[in-house]
N, C-alpha and C positions, 0 to 999 in steps of 0.2 A: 335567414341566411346562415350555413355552415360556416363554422369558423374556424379558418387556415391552418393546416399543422405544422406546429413548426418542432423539429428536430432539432438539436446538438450532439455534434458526432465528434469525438477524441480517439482519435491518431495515436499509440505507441511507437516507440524509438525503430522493433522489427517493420514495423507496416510501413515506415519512411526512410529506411538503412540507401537507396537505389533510387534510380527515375525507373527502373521496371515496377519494384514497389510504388514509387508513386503512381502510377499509371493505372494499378489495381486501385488504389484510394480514389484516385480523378474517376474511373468508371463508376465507385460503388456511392457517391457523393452526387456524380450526375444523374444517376439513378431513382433519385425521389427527388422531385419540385423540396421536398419538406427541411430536407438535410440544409439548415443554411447556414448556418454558422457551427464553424472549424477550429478543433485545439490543437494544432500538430505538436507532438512532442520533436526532441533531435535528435538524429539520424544513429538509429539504432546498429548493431552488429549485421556485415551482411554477408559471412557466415562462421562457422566456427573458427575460433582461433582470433578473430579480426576485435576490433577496438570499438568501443561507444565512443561520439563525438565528442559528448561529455569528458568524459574520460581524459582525450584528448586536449580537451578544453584545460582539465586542471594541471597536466601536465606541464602544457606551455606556459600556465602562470606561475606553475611553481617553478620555473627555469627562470622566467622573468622576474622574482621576487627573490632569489637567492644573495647574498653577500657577496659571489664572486659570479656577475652574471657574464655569461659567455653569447654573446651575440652571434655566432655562428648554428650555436644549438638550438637558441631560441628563434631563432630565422628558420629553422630547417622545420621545427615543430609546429609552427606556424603555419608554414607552407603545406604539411601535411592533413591538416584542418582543412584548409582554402580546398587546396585538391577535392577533398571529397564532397564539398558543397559545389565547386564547378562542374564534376561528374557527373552530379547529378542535374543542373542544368544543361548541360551537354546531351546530355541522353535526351531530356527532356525537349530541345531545341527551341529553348527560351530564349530570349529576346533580352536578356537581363544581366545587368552589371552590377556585381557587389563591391567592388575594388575601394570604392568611399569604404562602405560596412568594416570594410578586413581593417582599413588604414587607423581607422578609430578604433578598433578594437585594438591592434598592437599598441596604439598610442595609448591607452586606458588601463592595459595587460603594463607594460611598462612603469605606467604612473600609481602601479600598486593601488587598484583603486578596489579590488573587493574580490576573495574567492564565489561569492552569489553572482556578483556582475559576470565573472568569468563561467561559471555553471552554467547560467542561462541564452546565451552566446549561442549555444545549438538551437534552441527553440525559438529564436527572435530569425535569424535568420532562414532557419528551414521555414520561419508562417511567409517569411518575404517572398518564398518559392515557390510555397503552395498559394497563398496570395496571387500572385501574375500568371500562376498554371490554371489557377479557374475562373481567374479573371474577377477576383471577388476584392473587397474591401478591406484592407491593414488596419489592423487596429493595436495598436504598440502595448502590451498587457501591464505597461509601467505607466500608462495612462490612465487606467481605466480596472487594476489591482491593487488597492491600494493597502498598507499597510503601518504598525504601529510605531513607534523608534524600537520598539524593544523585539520588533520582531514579530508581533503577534497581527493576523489579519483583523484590518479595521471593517467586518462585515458589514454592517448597516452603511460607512460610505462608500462602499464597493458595490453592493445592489444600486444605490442609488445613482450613482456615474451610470456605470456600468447600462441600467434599465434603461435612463435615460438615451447616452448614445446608443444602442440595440434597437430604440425607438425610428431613429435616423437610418440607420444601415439593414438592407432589407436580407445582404449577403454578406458576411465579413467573416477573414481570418484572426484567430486572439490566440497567441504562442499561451502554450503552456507555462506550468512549474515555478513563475516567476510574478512579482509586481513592485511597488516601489511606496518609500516611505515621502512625507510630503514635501522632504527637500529633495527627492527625485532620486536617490538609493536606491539599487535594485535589491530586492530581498527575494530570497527565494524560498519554498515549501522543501519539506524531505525530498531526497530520491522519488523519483515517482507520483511526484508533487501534480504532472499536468491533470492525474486523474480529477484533484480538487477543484484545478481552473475549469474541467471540465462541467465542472458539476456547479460552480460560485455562475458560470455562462445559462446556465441549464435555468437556477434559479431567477436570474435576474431577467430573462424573456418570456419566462415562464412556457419553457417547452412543454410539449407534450410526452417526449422521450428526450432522454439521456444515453445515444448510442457508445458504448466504449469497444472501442476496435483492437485487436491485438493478436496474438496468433496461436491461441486456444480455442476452443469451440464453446465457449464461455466458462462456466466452474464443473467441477469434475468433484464428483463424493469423495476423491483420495488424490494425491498427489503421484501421478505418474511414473516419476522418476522412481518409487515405492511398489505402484500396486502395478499389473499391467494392461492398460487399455480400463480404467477405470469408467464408470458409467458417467454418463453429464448428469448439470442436475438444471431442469427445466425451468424451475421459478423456486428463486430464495427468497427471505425475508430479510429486511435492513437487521435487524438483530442477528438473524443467523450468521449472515454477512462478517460483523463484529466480531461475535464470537471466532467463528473460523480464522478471520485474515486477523486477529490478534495473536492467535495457535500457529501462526506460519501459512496461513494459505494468502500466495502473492499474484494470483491475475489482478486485484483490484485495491488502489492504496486505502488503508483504514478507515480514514478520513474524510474521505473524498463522498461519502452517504449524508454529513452533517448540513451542507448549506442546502439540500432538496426533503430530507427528512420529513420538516413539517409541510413541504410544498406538496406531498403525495406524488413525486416527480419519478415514473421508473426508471430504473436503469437498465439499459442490454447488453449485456457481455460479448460481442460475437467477433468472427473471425476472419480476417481482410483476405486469408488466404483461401478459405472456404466461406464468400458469404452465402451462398445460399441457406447455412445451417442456420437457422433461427437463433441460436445462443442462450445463453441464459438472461430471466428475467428477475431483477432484483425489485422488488416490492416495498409497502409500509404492512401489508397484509392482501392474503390469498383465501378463496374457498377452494382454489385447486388443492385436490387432497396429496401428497406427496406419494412418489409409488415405492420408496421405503419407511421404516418406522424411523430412519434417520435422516437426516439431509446430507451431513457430510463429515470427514474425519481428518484432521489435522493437530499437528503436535510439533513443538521443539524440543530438543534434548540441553544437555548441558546448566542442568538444574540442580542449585541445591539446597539443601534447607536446612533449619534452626528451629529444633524442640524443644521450647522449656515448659522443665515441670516442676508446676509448685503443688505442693495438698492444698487443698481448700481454695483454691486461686479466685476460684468461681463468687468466694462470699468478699474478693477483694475489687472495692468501687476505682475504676479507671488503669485496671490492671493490663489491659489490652492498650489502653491509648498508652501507657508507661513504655512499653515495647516496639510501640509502631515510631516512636518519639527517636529511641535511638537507631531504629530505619533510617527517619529521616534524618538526622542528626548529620547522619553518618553520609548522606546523598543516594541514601540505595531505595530503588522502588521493588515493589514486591510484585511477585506474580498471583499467588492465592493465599488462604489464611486455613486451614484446615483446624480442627479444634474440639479436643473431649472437656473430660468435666475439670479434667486435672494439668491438662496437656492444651497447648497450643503449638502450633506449627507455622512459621516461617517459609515459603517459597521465593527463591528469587531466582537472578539469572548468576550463576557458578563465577563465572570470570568476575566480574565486577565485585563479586562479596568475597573472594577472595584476597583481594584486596586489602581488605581493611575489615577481615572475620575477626580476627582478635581485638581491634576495636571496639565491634561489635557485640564480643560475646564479654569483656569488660563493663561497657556500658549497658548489657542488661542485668548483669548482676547487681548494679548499684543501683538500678533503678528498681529492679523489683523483688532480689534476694532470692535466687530460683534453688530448689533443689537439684536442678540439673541442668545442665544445657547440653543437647548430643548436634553433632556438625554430622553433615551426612553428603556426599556429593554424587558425581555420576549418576545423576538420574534425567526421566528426559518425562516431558508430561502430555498426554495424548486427551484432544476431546473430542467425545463423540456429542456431535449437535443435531438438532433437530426438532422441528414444531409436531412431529407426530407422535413423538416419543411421551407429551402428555396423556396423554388417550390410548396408550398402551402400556399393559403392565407386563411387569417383567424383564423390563429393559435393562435393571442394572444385571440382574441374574444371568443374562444370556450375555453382558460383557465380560461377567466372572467365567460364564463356563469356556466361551471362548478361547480367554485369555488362560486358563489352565489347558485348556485343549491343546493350547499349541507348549504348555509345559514354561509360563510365563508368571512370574511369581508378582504381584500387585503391590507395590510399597505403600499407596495410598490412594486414597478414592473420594472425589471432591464434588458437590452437586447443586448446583447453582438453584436460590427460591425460586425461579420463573422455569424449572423444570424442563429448561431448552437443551439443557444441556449437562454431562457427565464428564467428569476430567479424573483420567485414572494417573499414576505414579508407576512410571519400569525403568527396571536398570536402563543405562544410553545404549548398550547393548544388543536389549529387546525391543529397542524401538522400532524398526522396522516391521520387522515379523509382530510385532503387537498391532500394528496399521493393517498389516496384511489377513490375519487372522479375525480382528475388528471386519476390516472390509467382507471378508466372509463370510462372515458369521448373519450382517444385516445383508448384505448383497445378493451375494452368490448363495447364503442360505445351505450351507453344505454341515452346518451343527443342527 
């Protein structure tokens, strides 16, 4: 006997902004028997200029928690929340009263009870919505997400809940971004957190697929907003993945790869507003060969770094842990470590180590007596990724020629052991035009 498929499909904030967008989600959900269980995120922008619920969410509590609270304002904010969740019942010509939901919610917004409790408010009540719209199974994600006091997901009791009811319910909605510590706290994941609920749901049924919906036509080799009408890219690898959406690439939260990882559980990227485009396919491994020698290019700017040089550093035992000590010391995580025989390099993120740079550059002197420390800022750092970039040589050459081609000077150049991946150093300046010239170079192929 064939055994059933079963799908997990997560909803972004755009694909749920309307009851016209839902309407597109209700079609493409009724559309496969397999689709059965649903992560709606909350009600995303519905269109420029306009507000994330969220958004709206933290406003009102932070009206409701000030020292001189004005009940008129926080009434009005309020109300402008409710509106848009009626709206969208309205349109939708549901059958359904939230007016308990709001009454508790102002009553708990008042009783300062938590900025997470108030965050998650958009995705509890829009599953209520999409819940009674397809007529599926509620399943309150502070039941059945469980987490640690300190914040941290308690995974192994969260599969296990979780498996079990999923056992029970053949069709159910489970909000997003959110779940609860075991005296019933709501906690919630980063921004962008449902992609995880997504994926903690994915494992615990043991889907077949992991559909992630949103209004891209899944990953794209460059960032849009950069290059123009950039290529898709057909099938990534969970490493690639990393690498990129660590670099700044945002269809898909970092994270959210770790609870299906070892499950071999795919993910699809695709697009509520075009679903017919198949999207991208996210893997644990492919024999689909890739149809560039790269997979894809992404970069943050606003980097900057700390060179110390000592002679003979190299013949000094724990000279590196000495330095990474007053990192930590200090609260600052790094981006990369670059490193000659006499020289190490520091990467971090600019604002933060600004901060507390002369702290910093204090406490490596004491710690390891440098001959020099040089500070260096405005820089932005670009990585070009990719599984096929093993098995081709030449790759770093043809980012050099590139990157002079277009008259773009290198400050540094970074090369990860697993050969997935190249991370070069440009002024914040050349950031752009270095993606653009990058993109061409492996793309468009015009060097």
């Amino acid at each position: 006997m064939e055994q059933e498929v079963v799908k997990v499909v997560k909803f972004g904030g755009s694909s749920l902004a309307s009851a016209k967008q839902f309407e597109k989600v209700g079609s493409i959900i009724r559309g496969e028997e397999a689709r059965r269980y649903v992560v709606p995120s909350a009600p995303g922008k519905r269109f420029d200029g306009d507000t994330k619920v969220t958004d709206l969410l933290f406003k009102a509590y932070s009206i409701a928690t000030r020292d001189e609270y004005d009940e008129d304002e926080f009434e009005a904010s309020m109300n402008e929340i409710f509106n848009r969740f009626k709206e969208i019942i309205s349109g939708l010509k549901l059958d359904l009263d939230l007016s308990d939901e709001f009454k508790e919610i102002k009553t708990n917004f008042l009783k300062k009870i938590g900025r997470d409790y108030a965050a998650s408010r958009g995705e509890y009540l829009n599953g209520l919505i999409m819940a009674k719209y397809l007529d599926y199974e509620f399943i309150d994600a502070a039941d059945v997400i469980l987490f640690h006091r300190s914040g941290r997901l308690n995974d192994k009791k969260t599969n296990k809940i979780l498996s079990t009811k999923l056992k029970e319910v053949r069709k159910a909605v489970i909000p997003g971004f959110y779940g609860a510590d075991k005296n019933g706290k709501i906690i919630t994941f980063s921004r962008g957190g449902s992609d995880i609920t997504g994926s903690i749901v994915s494992k615990a049924c043991r889907a077949d697929v992991y559909e992630n919906w949103t209004d891209v036509n899944g990953f794209l080799v460059a960032d849009p907003r950069i290059v123009n009408d950039p290529k898709p890219i057909d099938a990534i690898t969970y490493r690639e993945l990393r690498e990129l959406s660590y670099m700044g690439a945002t269809v898909l939260h970092e994270a959210s790869v770790f609870p299906i990882m070892k499950e071999g559980i795919p993910i699809n990227v695709r697009n509520t507003n075009n679903p017919q485009d198949e999207g991208t396919f996210i893997v644990e491994g492919t024999t689909r060969k890739p149809k560039y020698t790269i997979t894809g290019i992404a970069g943050k700017k606003d980097i900057a770094s700390v060179t110390i040089e000592k002679s003979m550093m190299n013949y000094e035992i724990g000279f590196c842990r000495k330095v990474l000590e007053v990192f930590e010391e200090n609260n600052l995580s790094i981006e990369h470590m670059p490193s000659g025989i006499d020289t190490m390099t520091i990467l971090l993120n600019a604002e933060n180590f600004a901060k507390k740079e002369q702290k910093v550059v204090a406490g490596i002197h004491r710690a390891v007596e440098p001959d020099l420390v040089e500070l260096e800022s405005d820089l932005a750092l670009i990585a070009v990724v990719g599984r096929g970039m093993k098995q081709t040589r030449g790759t770093s050459a043809r980012i050099f020629s590139a990157l002079a081609h277009a008259h773009i000077n290198v400050r540094m150049i970074d090369q990860g052991s697993s050969e997935l991946n190249i991370i070069v150093g440009v002024r914040n300046h050349d950031f752009e035009n270095a993606i653009r010239a990058l993109y061409d170079c492996f793309v468009n192929s015009t060097i």
